[in-house]
C-alpha positions as CSV (number, residue, x, y, z in Angstrom):
1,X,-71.3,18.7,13.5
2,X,-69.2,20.9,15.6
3,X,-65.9,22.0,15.1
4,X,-64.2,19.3,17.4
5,X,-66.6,16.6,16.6
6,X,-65.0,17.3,12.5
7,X,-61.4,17.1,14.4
8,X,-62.0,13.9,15.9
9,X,-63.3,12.7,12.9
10,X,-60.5,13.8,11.0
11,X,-58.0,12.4,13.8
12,X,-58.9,8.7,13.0
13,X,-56.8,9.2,9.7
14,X,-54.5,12.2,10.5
15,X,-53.8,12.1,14.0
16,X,-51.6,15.6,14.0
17,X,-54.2,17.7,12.7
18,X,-55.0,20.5,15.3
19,X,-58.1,22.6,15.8
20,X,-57.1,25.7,14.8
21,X,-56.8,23.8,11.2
22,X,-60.2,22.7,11.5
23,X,-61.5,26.5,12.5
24,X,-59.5,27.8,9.4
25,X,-61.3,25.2,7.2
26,X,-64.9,26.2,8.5
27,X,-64.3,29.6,8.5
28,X,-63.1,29.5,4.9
29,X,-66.2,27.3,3.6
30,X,-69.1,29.4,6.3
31,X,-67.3,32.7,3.8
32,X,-67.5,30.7,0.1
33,X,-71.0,30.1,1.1
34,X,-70.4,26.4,0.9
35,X,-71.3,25.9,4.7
36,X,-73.6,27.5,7.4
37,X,-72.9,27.8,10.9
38,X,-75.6,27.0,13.3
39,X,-75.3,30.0,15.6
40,X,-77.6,28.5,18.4
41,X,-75.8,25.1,18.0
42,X,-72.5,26.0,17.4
43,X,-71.9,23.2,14.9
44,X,-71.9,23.3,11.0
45,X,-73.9,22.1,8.3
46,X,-73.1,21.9,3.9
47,X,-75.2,24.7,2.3
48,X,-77.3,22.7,-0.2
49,X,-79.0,25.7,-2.3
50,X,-77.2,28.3,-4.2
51,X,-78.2,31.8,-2.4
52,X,-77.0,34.9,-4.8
53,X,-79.1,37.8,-2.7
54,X,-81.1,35.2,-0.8
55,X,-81.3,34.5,3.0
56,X,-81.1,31.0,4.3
57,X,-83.2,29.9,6.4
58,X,-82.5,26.9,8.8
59,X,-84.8,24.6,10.5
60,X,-83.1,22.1,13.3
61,X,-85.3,19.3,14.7
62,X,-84.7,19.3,18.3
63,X,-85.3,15.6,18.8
64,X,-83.5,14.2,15.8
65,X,-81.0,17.0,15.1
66,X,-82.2,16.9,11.5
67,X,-81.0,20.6,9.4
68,X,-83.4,21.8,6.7
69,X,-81.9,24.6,4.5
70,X,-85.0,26.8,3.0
71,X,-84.3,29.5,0.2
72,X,-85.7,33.1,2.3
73,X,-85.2,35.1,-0.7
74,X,-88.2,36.9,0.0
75,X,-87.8,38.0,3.9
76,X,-84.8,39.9,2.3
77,X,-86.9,43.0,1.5
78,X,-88.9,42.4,4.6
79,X,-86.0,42.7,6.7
80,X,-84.9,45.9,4.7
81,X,-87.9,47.7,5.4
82,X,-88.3,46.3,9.0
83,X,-85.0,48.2,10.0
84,X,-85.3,51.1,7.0
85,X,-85.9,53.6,9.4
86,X,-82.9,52.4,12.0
87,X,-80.1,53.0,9.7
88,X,-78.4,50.0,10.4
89,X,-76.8,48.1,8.0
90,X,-76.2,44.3,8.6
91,X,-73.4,42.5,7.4
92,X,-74.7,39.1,7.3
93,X,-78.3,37.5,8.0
94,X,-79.0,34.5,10.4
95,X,-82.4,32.8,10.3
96,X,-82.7,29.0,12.3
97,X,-86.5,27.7,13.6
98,X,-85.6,25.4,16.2
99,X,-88.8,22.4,16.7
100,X,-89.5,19.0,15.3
101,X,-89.5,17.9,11.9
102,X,-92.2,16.1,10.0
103,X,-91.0,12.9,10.6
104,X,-90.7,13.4,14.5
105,X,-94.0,15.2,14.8
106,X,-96.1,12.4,13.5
């Protein structure tokens, strides 16, 4: 969902609540690791996997808008030698695969 489809939401039952409330609540879940913004979507998912020195990795089905969440643990080191010799030192990763999933492939 994105931010001001979770306001209107929200407004059915609290009809003062203002967006910068709602960007205050995402941005404080997207930093406890309890949520994941969609970078390419600009909407907002749950995290469902615990990810202590992992990477999640997010697959979107671009027919049925369906969000997979994938434990990337491994590209981790990848990633770190990929850009070893750059210097550059990331401060967060973001890994979606946009395409269709199983269910709208078949």
């Amino acid at each position: 969902m994105t931010a001001y489809q979770i306001l209107g939401a929200l407004q059915q039952s609290e009809p003062d609540i203002a967006p910068p409330t709602v960007y205050r609540a995402l941005t404080a879940l997207t930093e406890q690791g309890r949520a994941h913004r969609l970078e390419s979507l600009k909407a907002f998912v749950p995290c469902r996997c615990a990810h202590e020195q992992s990477l999640p990795v997010l697959t979107i089905c671009d027919d049925c808008g369906t969000v997979e969440e994938h434990d990337g643990g491994d590209l981790v080191s990848k990633l770190t030698a990929l850009i070893a010799d750059s210097a550059f030192v990331p401060d967060r990763h973001i890994v979606e695969l946009h395409g269709q999933c199983r269910a709208c492939s078949a």
